[in-house]
C-alpha positions in Angstrom: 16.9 -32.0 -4.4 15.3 -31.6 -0.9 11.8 -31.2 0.1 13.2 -27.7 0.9 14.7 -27.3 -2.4 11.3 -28.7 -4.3 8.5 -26.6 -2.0 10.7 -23.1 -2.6 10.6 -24.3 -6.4 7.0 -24.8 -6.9 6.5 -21.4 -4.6 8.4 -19.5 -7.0 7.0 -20.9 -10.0 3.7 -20.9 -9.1 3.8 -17.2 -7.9 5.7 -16.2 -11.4 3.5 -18.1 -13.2 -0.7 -17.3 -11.7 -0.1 -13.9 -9.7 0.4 -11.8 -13.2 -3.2 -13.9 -14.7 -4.8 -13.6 -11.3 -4.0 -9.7 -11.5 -5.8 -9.1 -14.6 -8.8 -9.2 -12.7 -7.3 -6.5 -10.6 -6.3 -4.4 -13.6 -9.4 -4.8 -15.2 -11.2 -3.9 -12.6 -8.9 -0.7 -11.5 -9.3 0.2 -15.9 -13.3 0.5 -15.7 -13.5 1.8 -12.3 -10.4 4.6 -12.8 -12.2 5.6 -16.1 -15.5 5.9 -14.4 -14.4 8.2 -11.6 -12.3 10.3 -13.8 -15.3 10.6 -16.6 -17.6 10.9 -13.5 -19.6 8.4 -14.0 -20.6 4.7 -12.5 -18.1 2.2 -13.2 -19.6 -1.2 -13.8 -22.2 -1.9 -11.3 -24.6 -4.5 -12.7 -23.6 -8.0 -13.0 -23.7 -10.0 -9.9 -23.8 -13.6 -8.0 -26.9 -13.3 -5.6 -26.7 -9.7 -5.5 -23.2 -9.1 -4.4 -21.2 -7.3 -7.3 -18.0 -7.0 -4.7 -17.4 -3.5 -6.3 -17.9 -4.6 -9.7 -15.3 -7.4 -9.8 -18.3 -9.9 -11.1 -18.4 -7.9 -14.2 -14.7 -9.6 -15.0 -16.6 -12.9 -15.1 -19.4 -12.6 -17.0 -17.1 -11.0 -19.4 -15.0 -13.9 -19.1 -18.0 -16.2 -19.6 -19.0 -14.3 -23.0 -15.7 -14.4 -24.4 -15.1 -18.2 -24.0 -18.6 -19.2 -24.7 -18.6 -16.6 -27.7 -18.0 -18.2 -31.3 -14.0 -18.6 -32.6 -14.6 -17.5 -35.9 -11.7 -17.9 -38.1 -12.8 -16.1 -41.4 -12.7 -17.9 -44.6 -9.6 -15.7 -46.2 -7.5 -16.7 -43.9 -4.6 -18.6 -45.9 -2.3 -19.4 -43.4 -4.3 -20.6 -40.3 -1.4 -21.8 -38.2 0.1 -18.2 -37.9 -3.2 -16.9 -37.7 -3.9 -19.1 -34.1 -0.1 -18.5 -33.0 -0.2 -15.3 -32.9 -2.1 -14.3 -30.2 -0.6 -17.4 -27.9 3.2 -16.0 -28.5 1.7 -12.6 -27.5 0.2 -14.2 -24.3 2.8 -16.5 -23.7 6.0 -13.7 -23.8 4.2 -11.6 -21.4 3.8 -14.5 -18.4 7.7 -15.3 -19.2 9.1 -12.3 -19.1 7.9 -11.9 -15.9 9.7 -14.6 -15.1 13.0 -12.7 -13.5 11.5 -10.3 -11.4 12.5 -10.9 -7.6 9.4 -10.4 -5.7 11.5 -10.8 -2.2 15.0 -10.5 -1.3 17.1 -13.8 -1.4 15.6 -15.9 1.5 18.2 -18.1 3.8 17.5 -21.3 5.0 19.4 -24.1 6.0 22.4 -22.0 5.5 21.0 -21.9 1.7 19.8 -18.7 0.1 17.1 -19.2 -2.4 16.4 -16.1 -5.1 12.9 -15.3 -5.3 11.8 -15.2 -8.8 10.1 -17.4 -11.4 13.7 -18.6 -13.2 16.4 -18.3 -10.7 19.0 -16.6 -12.6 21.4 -13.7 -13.0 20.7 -12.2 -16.1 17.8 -10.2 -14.3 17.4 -7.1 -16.8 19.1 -8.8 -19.7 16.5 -12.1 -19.4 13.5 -9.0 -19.5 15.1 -7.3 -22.7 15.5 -10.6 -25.0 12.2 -11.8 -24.4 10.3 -9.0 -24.3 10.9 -8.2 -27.6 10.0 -11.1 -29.1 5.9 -10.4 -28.1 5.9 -7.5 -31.5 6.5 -11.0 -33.4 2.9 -12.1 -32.3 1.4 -8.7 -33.2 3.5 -8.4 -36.7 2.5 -12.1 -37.2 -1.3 -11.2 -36.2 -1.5 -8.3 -38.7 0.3 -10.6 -41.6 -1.5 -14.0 -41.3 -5.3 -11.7 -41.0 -5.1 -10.7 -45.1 -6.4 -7.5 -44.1 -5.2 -4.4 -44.8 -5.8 -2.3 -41.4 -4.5 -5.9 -39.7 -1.4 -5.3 -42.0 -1.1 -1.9 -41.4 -1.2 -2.5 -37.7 1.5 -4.8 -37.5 3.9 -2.5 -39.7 3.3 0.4 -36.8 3.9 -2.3 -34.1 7.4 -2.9 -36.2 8.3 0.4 -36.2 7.1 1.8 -32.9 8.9 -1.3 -31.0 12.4 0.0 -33.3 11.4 3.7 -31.9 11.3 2.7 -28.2 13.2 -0.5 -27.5 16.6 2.3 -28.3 15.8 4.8 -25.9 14.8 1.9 -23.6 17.7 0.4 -23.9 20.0 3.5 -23.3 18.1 4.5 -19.9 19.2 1.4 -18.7 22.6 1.3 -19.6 22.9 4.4 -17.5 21.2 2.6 -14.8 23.4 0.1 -14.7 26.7 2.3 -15.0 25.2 3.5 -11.4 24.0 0.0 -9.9 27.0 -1.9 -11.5 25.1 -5.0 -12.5 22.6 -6.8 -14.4 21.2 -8.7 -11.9 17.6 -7.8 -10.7 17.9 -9.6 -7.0 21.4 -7.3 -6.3 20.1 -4.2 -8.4 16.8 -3.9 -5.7 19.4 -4.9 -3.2 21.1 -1.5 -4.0 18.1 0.5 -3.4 18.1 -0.6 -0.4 21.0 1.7 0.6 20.1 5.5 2.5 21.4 8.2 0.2 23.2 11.1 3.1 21.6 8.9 5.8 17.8 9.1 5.1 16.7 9.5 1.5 16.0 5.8 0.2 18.7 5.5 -3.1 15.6 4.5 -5.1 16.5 4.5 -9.1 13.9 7.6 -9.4 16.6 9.6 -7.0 20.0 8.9 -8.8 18.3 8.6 -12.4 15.4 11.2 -12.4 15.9 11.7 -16.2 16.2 8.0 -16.8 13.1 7.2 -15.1 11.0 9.4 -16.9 12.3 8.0 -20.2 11.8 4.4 -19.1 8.5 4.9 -17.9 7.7 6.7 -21.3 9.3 4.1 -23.6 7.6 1.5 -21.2 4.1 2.8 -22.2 5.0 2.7 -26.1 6.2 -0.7 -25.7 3.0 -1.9 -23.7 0.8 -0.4 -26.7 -1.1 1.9 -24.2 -2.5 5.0 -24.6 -1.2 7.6 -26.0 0.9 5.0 -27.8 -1.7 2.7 -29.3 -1.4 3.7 -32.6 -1.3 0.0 -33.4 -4.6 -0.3 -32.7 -5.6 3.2 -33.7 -9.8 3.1 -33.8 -10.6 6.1 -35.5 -7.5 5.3 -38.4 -7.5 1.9 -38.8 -10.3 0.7 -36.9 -8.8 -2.1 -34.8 -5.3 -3.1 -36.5 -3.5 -6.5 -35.9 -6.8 -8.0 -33.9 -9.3 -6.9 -36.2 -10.4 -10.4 -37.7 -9.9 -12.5 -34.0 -12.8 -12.9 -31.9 -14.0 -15.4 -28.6 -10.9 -16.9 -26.9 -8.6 -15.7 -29.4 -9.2 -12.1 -28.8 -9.2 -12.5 -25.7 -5.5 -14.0 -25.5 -4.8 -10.3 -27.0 -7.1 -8.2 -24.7 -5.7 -10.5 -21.8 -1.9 -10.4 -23.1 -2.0 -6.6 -22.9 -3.0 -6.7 -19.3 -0.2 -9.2 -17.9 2.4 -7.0 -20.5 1.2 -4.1 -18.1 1.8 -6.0 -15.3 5.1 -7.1 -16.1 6.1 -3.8 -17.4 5.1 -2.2 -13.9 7.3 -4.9 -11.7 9.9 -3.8 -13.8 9.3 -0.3 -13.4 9.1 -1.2 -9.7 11.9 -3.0 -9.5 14.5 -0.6 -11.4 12.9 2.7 -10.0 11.2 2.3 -7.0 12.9 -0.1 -4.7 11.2 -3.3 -6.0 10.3 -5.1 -2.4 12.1 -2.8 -0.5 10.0 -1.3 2.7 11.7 2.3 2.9 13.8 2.4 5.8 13.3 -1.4 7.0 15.9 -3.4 5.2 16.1 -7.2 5.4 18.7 -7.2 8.1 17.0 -5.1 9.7 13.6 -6.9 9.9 15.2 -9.9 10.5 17.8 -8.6 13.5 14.1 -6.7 15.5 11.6 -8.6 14.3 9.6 -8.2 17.5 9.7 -4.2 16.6 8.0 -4.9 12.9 5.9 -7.4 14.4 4.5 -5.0 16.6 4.8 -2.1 14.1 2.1 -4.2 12.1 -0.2 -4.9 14.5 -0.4 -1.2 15.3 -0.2 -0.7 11.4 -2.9 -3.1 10.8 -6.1 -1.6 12.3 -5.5 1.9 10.8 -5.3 0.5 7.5 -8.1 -1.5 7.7 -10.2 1.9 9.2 -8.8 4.4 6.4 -9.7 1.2 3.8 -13.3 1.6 6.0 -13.6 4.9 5.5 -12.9 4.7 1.3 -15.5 1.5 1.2 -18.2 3.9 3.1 -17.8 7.0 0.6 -17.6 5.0 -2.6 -20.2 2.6 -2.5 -23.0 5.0 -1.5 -25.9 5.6 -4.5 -27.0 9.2 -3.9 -30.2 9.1 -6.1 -31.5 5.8 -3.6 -33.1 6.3 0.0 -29.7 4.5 2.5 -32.3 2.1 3.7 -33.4 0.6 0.4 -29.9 1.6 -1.8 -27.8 -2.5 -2.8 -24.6 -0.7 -2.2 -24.6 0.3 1.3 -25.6 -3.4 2.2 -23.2 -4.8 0.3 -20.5 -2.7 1.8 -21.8 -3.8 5.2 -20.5 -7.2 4.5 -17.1 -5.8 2.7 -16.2 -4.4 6.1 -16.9 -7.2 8.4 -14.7 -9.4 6.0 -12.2 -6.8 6.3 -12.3 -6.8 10.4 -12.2 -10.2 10.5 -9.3 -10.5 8.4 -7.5 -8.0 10.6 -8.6 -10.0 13.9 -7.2 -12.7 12.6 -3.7 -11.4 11.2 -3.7 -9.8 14.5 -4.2 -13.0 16.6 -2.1 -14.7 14.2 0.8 -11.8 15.4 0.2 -12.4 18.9 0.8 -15.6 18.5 4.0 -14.8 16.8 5.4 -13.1 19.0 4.3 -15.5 22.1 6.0 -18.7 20.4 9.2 -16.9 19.3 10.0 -14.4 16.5 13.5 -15.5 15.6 15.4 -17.7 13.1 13.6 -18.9 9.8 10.4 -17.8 11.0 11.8 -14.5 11.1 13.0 -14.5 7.5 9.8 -15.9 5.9 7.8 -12.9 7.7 10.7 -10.4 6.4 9.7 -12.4 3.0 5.8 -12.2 3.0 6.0 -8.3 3.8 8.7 -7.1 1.0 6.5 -9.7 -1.3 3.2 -7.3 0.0 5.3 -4.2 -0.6 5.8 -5.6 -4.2 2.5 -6.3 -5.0 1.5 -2.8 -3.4 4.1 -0.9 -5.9 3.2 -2.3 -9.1 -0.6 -2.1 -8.3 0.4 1.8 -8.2 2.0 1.5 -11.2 -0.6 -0.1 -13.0 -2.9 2.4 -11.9 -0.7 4.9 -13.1 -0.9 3.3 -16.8 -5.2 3.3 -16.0 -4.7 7.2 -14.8 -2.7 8.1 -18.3 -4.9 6.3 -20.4 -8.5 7.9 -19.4 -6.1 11.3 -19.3 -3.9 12.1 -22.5 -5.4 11.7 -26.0 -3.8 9.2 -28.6 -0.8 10.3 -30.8 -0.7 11.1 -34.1 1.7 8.8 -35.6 4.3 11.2 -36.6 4.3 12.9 -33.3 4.7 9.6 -32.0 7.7 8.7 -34.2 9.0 11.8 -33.3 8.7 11.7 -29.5 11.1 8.6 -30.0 13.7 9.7 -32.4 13.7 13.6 -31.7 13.7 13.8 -28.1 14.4 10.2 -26.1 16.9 9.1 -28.1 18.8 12.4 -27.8 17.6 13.1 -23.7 19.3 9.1 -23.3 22.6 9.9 -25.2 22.8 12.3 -22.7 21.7 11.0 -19.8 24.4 8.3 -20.2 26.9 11.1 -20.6 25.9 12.9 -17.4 25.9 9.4 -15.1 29.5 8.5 -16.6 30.9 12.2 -15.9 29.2 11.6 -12.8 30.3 8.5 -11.3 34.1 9.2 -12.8 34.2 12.1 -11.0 32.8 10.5 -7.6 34.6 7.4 -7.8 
């Protein structure tokens, strides 16, 4: 193996392996301050390191603090100890894996070699996603069994049967995906979407499979356990279900297993729906073929962002029951927005100087790279704020309405949906 070979390796690992943990902050984060604004109300706004609270992002670490510093109890009833501790690790673990496929950039050439950008470098994209996801219900079943309590029990028999309710219609919106991209392959299926549909509508998955979406997305939520699917959990029925005995570092394995689950489940919402890395309209030949365009595309881009982000950092951190002079906030954003126009000198400097030495060859490809991998991470934030704006919106199911969503309408809307896109592409092709 190359130096090459090794540094693309550890790039993809690394990135597969930290930016899905290093987003639950994010998520976090986006969870209490989404709720806040849509209960109208402050979102956490306390906890801080010299006084800076950077929004409320400190709050993640002194909750981080208390849970690892908080005592693992493992309660005395607990026969079978091993199960009990595995559980919440398999739960954990499945959800950094199964991120693992997930191109986060089209294939990158260099040295006449094209390198896939994902965590495991292989072709069974979407089938890779499906085996292992369902193996994280195993943790929660296992959770529920190996507590000897009976809401702990009863929450692992609704995580058995809501996973059998969802992975089906799940299963059949993709397989009339596929019938329309013609392969498995994750790298080749955002590759697709890449394509104009009558010359200027992006051929996104949303376009050719509205109805497919829309059931993904749904069966996405149940299978992520979020609300209005959390009936494994269930509070006001069976107080906390599968995690009801698991406290300090254990509980948080759950609480932070749910986040990267979220994560994951977004990238591949992203990925199958909404043009995973593509940039609408600027394809990877493209980029690569004007690169001096883009380039300067960006640094025009660049400073408008940064005054729009400006603008939001002004209106949102303001206290309106403090004078301006004496109110934490507005100080604090004073330093926010000098970070962020110092940032933007620098990218833009950084441009210039881009464009001065040459903008052509591998340099060219590793910028066309970096911006689909931004474009990524810009989707799937969306689409984990999506799961925040659903959660602090729709109340919790009832179980049987739940059960009945799944069986009643998805399974039938997917049967169909499959028979539509076959009709469909017989007819076209």
């Amino acid at each position: 193996m190359s130096l090459l070979d090794t540094v693309i390796t550890i790039i993809r690992v690394l990135f597969a392996a930290f930016i899905p943990v290093c987003f639950l902050a994010v998520m976090v984060w986006m969870e209490r301050r989404g709720c806040g604004f849509i209960q109208d109300r402050s979102g956490p706004n306390r906890a801080n390191v010299f006084g800076f609270r950077l929004m409320g992002i400190v709050q993640n670490l002194a909750d981080g603090l208390k849970l690892a510093f908080k005592e693992d109890v493992i309660p005395a009833h607990i026969k079978y100890k091993f199960y009990y501790v595995l559980a919440p690790v398999i739960v954990f673990t499945i959800a950094i894996v199964s991120f693992a496929s997930v191109p986060f950039a089209d294939a990158l050439v260099l040295g006449g070699k094209s390198y896939l950008m994902q965590g495991i470098p292989t072709d069974l994209g979407i089938l890779w996603f499906m085996a292992i996801v369902g193996f994280a219900v195993y943790g929660i079943i296992l959770a529920g069994w190996s507590s000897h309590n009976k809401y702990g029990m009863l929450g692992g028999l609704r995580a058995a049967a809501q996973v059998i309710s969802y992975e089906i219609p799940l299963g059949l919106a993709l397989i009339s995906l596929l019938i329309v991209y013609g392969t498995v392959n994750l790298t080749g299926i955002v590759q697709y979407q890449g394509q104009l549909l009558f010359g200027f509508i992006p051929m996104w998955g949303v376009v050719l499979q509205p109805l497919g979406a829309i059931i993904f997305i749904v069966a996405a939520f149940a299978e992520a356990n979020r609300v209005p699917f959390d009936l494994v959990e269930g509070e006001s029925e069976i107080v906390a279900g599968f995690h009801i005995e698991y406290s300090g570092m254990k509980f948080a394995m759950f609480f932070m297993g749910e986040y990267v689950a979220m994560f994951t489940s977004s990238a591949i919402i992203v990925s199958l729906y909404f043009g995973g890395f593509q940039i609408p309209w600027l394809s990877t030949a493209f980029m690569v073929e004007h690169t001096r365009l883009v380039v300067i595309l960006l640094m025009i881009a660049l400073p408008l962002l940064a005054y729009l982000v400006v603008g939001w950092i002004r209106k949102n951190n303001r206290n309106r029951f403090l004078p301006r002079e004496s109110d934490p906030d507005v100080f604090e954003a004073t330093w926010y927005i000098r970070l962020l126009w110092a940032a933007v000198i620098l990218l833009e400097l950084v441009l210039l100087i881009f464009l001065i030495i040459g903008a052509g060859g591998a340099a060219a490809r590793i910028l066309a790279a970096c911006l689909q991998v931004a474009t990524f991470l810009v989707k799937v934030t969306f689409m984990c704020f999506v799961y925040v704006w659903v959660r602090w919106t729709l109340p919790r199911f009832r179980y049987d309405q739940l059960q009945r969503l799944g069986w009643q309408t998805l399974i039938p809307l997917s049967l169909l949906n499959i028979f539509i896109t076959g009709a469909i592409v017989v007819v076209l092709s």
